[in-house]
C-alpha positions, 0 to 999 in steps of 0.5 A, spaced: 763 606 795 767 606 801 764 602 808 760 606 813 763 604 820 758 604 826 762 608 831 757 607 838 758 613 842 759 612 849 754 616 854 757 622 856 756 625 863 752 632 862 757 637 865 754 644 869 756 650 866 760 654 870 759 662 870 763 667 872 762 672 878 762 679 873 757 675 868 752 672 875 752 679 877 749 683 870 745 678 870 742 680 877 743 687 875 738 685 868 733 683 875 733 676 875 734 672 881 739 668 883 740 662 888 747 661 891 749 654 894 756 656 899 759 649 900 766 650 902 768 646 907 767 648 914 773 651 916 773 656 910 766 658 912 767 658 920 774 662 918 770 667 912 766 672 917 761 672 910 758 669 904 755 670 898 747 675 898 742 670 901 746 663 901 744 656 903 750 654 906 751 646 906 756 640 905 757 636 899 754 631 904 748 633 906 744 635 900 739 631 902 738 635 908 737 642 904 732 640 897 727 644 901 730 651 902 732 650 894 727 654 890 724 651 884 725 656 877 730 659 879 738 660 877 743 656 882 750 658 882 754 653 888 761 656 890 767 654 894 774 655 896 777 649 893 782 649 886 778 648 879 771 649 883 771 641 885 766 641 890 761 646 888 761 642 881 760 636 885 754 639 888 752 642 882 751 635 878 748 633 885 743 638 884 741 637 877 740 629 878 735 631 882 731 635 877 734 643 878 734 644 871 738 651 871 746 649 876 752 653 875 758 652 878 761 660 880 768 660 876 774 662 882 768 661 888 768 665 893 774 669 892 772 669 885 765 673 887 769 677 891 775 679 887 771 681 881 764 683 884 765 685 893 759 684 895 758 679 901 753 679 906 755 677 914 753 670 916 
């Protein structure tokens, strides 16, 4: 009989599920409700004119500040403009630490809600 290695596993960091602009959208179409998370960076924001429908917009650094307008039971999707959804991901791990339990990055961001979908509303 062979000898059973014990092989320990390490801890792994629960990783948000990203969700794509056409998917976010037929779900919203099926009726359920959404909250969008706009952390691009100031610059981007001040330069768009626009944002997604209904977003709290924040920075990265300032989570704390928000908790209160994120509505319990509900699907968060955060955006940015950055390349590999880095900070709307960062923000999404933040938020699920937290105890949201339900935090999605939006694949592409902002451009990718835009591209396939072309609904924004003005600031």
């Amino acid at each position: 009989m062979g000898t059973l290695k014990h092989v320990s596993a390490k801890p792994r960091k629960t990783e948000p599920t990203k969700l794509n602009a056409a998917e976010v959208k037929r779900r919203m179409d099926r009726g359920e409700r959404f909250v969008f998370v706009d952390v691009r960076s100031q610059k981007d924001w001040n330069e768009s004119g626009s944002r997604l429908p209904g977003a709290i917009r924040m920075e990265a650094s300032e989570i704390e500040q928000h908790l209160s307008e994120i509505p319990q039971g509900r699907t968060i999707v955060t955006y940015c403009s950055c390349p590999g959804e880095e900070s709307s991901t960062r923000v999404a791990l933040e938020l699920m630490r937290r105890g949201f339990l339900h935090v999605h990055p939006l694949i592409g961001g902002f451009d990718g809600w835009r591209a396939a979908v072309g609904t924004v509303e003005s600031k």
